[in-house]
N, C-alpha and C positions, 0 to 999 in steps of 0.2 A: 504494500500500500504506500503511495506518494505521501510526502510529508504533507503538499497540498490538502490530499484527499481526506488523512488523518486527521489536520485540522477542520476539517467541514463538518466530518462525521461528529466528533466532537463537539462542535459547538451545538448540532442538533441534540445529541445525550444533553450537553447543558441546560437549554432551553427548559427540554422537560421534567428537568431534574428541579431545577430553581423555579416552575413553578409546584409542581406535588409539595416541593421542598417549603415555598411560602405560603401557599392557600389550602393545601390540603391538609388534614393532622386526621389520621388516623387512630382508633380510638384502642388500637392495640402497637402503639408506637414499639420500637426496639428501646430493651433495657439501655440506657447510655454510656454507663458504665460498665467492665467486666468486675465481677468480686471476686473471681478465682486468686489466688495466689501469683505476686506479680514476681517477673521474672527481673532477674540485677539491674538490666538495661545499661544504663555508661554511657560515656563519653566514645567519641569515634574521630577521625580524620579520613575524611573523603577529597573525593575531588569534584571541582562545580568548574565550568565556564571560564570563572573567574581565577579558579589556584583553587587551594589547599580549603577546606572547610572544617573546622574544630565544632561541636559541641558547647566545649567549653567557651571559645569566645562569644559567645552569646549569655554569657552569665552577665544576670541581673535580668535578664528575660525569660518567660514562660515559653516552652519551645514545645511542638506539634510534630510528630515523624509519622510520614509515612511510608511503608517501602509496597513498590506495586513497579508497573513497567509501561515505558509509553505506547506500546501496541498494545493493551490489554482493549480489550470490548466494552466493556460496561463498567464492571466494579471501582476502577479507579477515577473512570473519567466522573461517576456519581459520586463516588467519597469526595474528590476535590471538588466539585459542585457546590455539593452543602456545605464543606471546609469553608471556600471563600462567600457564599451565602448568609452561614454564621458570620462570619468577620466582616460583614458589610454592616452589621446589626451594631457591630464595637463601636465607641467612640475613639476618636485618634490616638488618644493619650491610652489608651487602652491596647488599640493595635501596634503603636510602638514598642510598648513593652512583649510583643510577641514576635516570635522567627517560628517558620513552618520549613519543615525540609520534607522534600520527597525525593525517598532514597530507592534509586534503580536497581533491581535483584535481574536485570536482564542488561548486565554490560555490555556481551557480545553486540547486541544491536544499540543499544541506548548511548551513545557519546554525550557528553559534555554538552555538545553546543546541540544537540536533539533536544538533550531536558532542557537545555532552559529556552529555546525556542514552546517546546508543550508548555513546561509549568509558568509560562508569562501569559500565554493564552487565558491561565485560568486566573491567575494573581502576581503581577509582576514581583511581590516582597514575596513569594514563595521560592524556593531555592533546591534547584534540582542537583540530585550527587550520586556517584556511582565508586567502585572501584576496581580492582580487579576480582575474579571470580571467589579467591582466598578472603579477602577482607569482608567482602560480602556475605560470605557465610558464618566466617565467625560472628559479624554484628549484629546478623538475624539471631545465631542459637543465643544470644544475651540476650536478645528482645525476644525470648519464643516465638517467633516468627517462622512458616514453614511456606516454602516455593518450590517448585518444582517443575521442569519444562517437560510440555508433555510433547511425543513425537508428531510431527505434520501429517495427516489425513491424506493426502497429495502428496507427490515430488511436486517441489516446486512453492510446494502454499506456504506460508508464515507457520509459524511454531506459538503458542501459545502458555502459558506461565501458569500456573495453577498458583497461589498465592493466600496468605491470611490475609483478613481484610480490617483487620482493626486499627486504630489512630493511635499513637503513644504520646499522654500528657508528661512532659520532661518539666523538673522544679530549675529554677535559675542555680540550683547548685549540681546541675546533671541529675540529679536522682529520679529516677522512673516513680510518679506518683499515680498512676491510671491507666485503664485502654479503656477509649473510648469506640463501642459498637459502630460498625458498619449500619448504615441508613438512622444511624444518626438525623432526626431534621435541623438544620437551622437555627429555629430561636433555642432548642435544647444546647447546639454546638455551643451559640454565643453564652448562655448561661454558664456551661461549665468552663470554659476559656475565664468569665469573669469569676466565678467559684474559687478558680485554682490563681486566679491573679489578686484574687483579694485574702489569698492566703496568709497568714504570720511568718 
C-alpha cells in the first residue's frame, strides 16, 4: 500500500472513529483501566526522525506509549483517534505537560521518517520511535506487550502484526502507573490523562 493510499484510508478510520468516539457513549463502554498486575515498564532509548529519544527526558511530564505499527488496519489507527480526540478535550497547560510516543514493533517496514510522516497525521506532538528488532523486544516483554507477525495470505501481499492493544500511563518519574483499554472513548481518555496529571 502507497504511503499516499495509507494516509487516505486512515483518515476515513479517523472520521468515524472521532465521531462514535464524541456522540456516541455506549452504555456498556470498555473498562479504562486494566487492574491486573502491572508489569516494571522503564525507561527506553529509541530512535525518532529527529535522533535518539529517552523516556526519561521527558521527566516532569505524564507520558502515553503506545506500541502498534503503521500498516496495521484498524486497531491502531482507532486507538490514536481517541488518543488525540481525548487531548483535544485538554487545556494547553495541560497538554504540555504530556508526551505521547508510538512505538513501532514493525521496524522492518516502519522507518523513522514513515512514523513521523503517520503519527503527525494524527497529532503533530505525538512522536513516532522504532528500533532495531532486539531493542524492540526486550521493551515490549517490560511492558507485557505481545506482537507477532503473522505470514502473508498471498506472495506478494503485506504481512500483518498481530499486536496488544493497550495505552501505557508513564509517571514523570518513568514509572508505569496504568494501561489504559483499547476503545477507550474520549472524554474517558481526557479524564484519566487529567487523573494521572493531577496526581501528588
Amino acid at each position: 500500500m502507497s504511503e499516499r493510499l495509507l494516509i487516505i484510508v486512515v483518515a476515513v478510520l479517523a472520521s468515524l472513529v472521532i465521531g462514535l468516539g464524541l456522540f456516541w457513549h455506549p452504555d456498556t463502554a470498555p473498562t479504562p483501566v486494566a487492574v491486573s498486575p502491572l508489569p516494571p515498564g522503564g525507561d527506553f532509548t529509541l530512535q525518532s526522525a529527529d535522533g535518539p529519544v529517552t523516556l526519561g527526558n521527558s521527566r516532569g511530564k505524564l507520558s502515553l506509549l503506545y506500541f502498534g505499527y503503521t500498516y496495521c488496519p484498524d486497531i491502531c489507527p482507532t486507538t490514536l483517534t481517541a488518543l488525540t480526540a481525548g487531548m483535544v478535550l485538554l487545556t494547553p497547560e495541560e497538554r504540555a505537560r504530556l508526551a505521547v510516543f508510538f512505538i513501532s514493533v514493525d521496524p522492518q517496514r516502519d522507518t523513522v521518517d514513515h512514523l513521523k510522516t503517520y503519527v503527525e497525521f494524527f497529532d503533530p506532538g505525538i512522536v513516532g520511535v522504532t528500533g532495531n528488532p532486539a531493542e524492540i523486544a526486550e521493551l515490549a516483554t517490560r511492558y507485557g506487550v505481545f506482537y507477532k507477525a503473522q505470514p502473508a495470505e498471498m506472495a506478494g501481499a503485506a504481512y500483518v502484526v498481530d499486536h496488544s492493544a493497550e495505552t501505557f500511563i508513564v509517571g514523570p518519574d518513568t514509572r508505569l502507573l496504568a494501561r489504559m483499554a483499547h476503545g477507550t472513548p474520549p472524554d474517558q481518555v481526557a479524564a484519566l490523562i487529567r487523573q494521572y496529571l493531577n496526581q501528588p
